[in-house]
C-alpha positions in Angstrom: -55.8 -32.7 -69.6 -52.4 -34.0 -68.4 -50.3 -35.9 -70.8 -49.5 -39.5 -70.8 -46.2 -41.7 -69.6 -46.4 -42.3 -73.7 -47.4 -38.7 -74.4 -44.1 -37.6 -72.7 -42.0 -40.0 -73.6 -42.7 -39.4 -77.7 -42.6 -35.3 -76.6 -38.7 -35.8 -75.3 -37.7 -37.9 -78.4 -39.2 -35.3 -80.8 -37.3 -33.0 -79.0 -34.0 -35.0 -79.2 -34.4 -35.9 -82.9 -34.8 -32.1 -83.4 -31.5 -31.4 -81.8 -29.7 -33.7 -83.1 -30.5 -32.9 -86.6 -29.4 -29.3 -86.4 -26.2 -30.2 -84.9 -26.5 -31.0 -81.2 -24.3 -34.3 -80.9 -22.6 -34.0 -77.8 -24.3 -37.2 -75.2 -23.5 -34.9 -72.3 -25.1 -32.0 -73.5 -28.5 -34.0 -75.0 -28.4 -35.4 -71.7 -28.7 -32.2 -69.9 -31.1 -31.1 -72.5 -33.2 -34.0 -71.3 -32.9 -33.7 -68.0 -33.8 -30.2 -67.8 -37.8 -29.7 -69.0 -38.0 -26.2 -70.7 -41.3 -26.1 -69.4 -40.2 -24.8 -66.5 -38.9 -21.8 -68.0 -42.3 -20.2 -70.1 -45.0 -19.3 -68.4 -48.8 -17.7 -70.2 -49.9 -18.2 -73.3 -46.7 -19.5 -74.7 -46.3 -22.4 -72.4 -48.0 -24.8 -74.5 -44.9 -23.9 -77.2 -42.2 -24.7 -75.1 -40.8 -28.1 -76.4 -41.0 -26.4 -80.3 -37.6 -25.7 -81.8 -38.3 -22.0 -81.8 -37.5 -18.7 -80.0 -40.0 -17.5 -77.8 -41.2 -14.0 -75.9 -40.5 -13.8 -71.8 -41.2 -11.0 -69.3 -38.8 -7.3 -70.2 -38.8 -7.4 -74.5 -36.8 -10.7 -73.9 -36.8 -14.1 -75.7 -35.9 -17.8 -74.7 -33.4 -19.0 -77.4 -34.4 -21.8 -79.4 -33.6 -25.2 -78.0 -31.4 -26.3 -80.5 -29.5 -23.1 -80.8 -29.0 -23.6 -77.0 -27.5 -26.5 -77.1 -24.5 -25.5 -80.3 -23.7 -22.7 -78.0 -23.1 -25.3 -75.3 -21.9 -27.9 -77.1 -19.3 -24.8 -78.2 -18.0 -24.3 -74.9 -16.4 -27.5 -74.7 -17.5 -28.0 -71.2 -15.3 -30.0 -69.0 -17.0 -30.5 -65.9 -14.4 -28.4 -63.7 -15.5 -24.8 -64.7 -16.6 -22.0 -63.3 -18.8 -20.4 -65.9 -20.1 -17.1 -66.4 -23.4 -16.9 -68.1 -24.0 -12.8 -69.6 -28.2 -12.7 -70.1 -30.2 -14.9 -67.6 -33.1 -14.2 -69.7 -35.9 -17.5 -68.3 -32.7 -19.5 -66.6 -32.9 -22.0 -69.1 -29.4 -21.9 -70.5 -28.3 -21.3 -67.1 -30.0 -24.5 -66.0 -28.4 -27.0 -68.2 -24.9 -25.3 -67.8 -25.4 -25.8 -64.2 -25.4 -29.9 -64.8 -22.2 -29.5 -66.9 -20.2 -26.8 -64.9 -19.1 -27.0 -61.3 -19.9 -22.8 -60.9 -22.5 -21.5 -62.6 -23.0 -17.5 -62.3 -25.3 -15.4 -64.6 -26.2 -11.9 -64.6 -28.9 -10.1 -66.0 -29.9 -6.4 -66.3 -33.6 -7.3 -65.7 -34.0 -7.2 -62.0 -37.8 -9.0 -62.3 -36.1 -11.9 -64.7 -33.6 -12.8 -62.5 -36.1 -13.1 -59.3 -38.2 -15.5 -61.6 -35.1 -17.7 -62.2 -33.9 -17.9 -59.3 -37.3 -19.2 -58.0 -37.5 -21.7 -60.7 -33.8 -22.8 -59.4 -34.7 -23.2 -56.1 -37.9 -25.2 -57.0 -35.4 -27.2 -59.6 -33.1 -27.9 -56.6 -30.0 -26.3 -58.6 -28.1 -25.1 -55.4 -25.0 -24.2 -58.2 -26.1 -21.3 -59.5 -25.7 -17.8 -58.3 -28.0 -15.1 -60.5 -27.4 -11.9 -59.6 -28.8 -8.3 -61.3 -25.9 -6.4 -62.6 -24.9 -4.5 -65.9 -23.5 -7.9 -68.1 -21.2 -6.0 -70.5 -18.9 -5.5 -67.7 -19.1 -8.9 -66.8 -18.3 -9.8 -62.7 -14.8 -8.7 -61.7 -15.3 -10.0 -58.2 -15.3 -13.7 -59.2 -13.0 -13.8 -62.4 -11.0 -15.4 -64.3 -13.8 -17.8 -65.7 -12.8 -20.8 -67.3 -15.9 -20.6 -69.8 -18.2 -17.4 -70.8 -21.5 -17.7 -72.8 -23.2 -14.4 -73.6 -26.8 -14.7 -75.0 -27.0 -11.1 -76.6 -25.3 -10.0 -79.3 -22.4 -7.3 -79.2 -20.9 -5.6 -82.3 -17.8 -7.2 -80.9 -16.3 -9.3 -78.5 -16.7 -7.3 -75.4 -13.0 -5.9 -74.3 -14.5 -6.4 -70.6 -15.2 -10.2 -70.7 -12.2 -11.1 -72.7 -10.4 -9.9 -70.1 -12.1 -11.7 -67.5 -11.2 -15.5 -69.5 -8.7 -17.4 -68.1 -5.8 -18.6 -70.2 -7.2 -21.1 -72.3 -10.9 -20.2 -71.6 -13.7 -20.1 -74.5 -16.3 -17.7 -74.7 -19.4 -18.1 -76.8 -21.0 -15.0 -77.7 -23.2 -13.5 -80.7 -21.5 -10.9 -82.4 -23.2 -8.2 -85.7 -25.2 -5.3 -85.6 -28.9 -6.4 -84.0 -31.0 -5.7 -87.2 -28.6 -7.8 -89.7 -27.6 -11.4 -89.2 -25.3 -12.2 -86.5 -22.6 -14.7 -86.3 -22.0 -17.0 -83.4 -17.9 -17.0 -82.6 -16.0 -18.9 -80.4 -13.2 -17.1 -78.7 -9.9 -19.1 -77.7 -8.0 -17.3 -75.0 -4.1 -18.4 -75.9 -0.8 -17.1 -74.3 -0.2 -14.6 -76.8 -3.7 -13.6 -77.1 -7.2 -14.9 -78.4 -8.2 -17.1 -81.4 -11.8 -16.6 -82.8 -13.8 -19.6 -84.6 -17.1 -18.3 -86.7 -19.8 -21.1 -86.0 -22.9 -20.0 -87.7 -25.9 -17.3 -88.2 -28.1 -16.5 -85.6 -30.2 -13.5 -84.1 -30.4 -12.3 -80.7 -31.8 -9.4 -78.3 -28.7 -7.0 -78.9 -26.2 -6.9 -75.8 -27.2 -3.3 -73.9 -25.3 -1.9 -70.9 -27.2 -0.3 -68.2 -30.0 -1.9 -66.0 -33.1 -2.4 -67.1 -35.9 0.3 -65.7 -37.8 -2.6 -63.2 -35.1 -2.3 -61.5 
C-alpha cells in the first residue's frame, strides 16, 4: 500500500528531527538531505529501513552509512558551492547524491565495479548529470583530475592516506575515518595549509576499512 501526502510528509520530519538532534544543523545540508530520498539508494529486504537513522547492508560486504552520520561528514566539509569534490567509496551513491547538490564537480570512485553500475543508474534516473562514478582503486585517489578542493572518504584508513593528501588543494578539507577496522574509529578533518595540514578529531564512528585493490566483480 503506498503511503499518504500526510504519511510522507510526517516520514521527512522524523527524519529531519533525527538529524538535527545528533548534530546535523547546517540549512543547506538538511536541505539536500531532504531533497534527496534515501530510498532510492536500498533495494530488497532492507528497503523498508531506509529512512531509520541506522547503517544498513548493500550489494559487495558493503553498508550505506547512517543518515545522520552522512550528513556531520558533510556538514564537515564546509561546502562552498564552487568545489570540485572527490568522493573515495561510492558504496549505494547516496553520499555522492547530496554532495552533488552542494558541489559544482562531484567524482567518486569505488573498487566495486557492480556498485558503481547501480549508482550510476540511480543517477541517471535522479537526473544528477554532475557526477562522474568511475571503478578504480580509491586509496590512490584520481591523479587525472586533481587538486580537489574537498575529499570525503567513506572507509576507514589507519591514517590519512599520503596519496589523497597530496591530491588537496591548498586550503582543501578532507573528511575521512581513520583507526584500525575492529576498534573505534575517529572521524578527522584535515586542513591543507601553506606549511602543511591541520587535523580536527570530530567524533567516533565505524566503517568498512579502506582496502586497495579492486574488488573480485570486477
Amino acid at each position: 500500500m503506498s503511503e499518504s501526502p500526510e504519511d510522507i510528509a510526517q516520514r521527512k520530519m522524523q527524519f529531519l528531527f533525527a538529524l538535527r538532534s545528533r548534530g546535523v544543523t547546517d540549512s543547506n545540508v538538511l536541505n539536500a538531505m531532504e531533497r534527496v530520498d534515501r530510498g532510492h539508494f536500498i533495494r530488497g529486504t532492507f528497503a523498508e529501513r531506509a529512512y531509520d537513522d541506522m547503517p544498513l547492508p548493500i550489494a559487495c560486504g558493503q553498508t550505506i552509512s547512517q543518515p545522520s552520520v552522512v550528513g556531520l561528514m558533510t556538514q564537515a566539509l564546509r561546502l562552498t558551492g564552487r568545489d570540485k569534490v572527490l568522493e573515495v567509496g561510492t558504496g549505494s551513491g547516496y553520499q555522492a547524491a547530496i554532495l552533488s547538490l552542494l558541489a559544482r564537480r562531484v567524482y567518486t570512485v569505488d573498487r566495486h565495479r557492480r556498485l558503481v553500475a547501480d549508482a550510476n543508474a540511480t543517477f541517471r534516473q535522479l537526473d544528477l548529470t554532475n557526477i562522474t562514478a568511475l571503478t578504480v582503486d580509491g586509496s590512490f585517489g584520481l591523479p587525472d583530475q586533481a587538486p580537489f578542493d574537498r575529499i570525503l572518504v567513506t572507509a576507514a584508513a589507519e591514517d590519512p592516506p599520503g596519496p589523497l593528501l597530496a591530491q588537496l588543494k591548498p586550503g582543501g578539507i578532507m573528511v575521512v575515518p581513520v583507526g584500525q577496522s575492529d576498534a573505534v574509529q575517529h572521524l578527522i578533518r584535515v586542513t591543507r595549509t601553506e606549511t602543511g595540514f591541520d587535523y580536527d578529531e570530530l567524533l567516533p564512528v565505524r566503517f568498512v576499512p579502506l582496502v586497495e585493490g579492486l574488488g573480485r566483480d570486477t
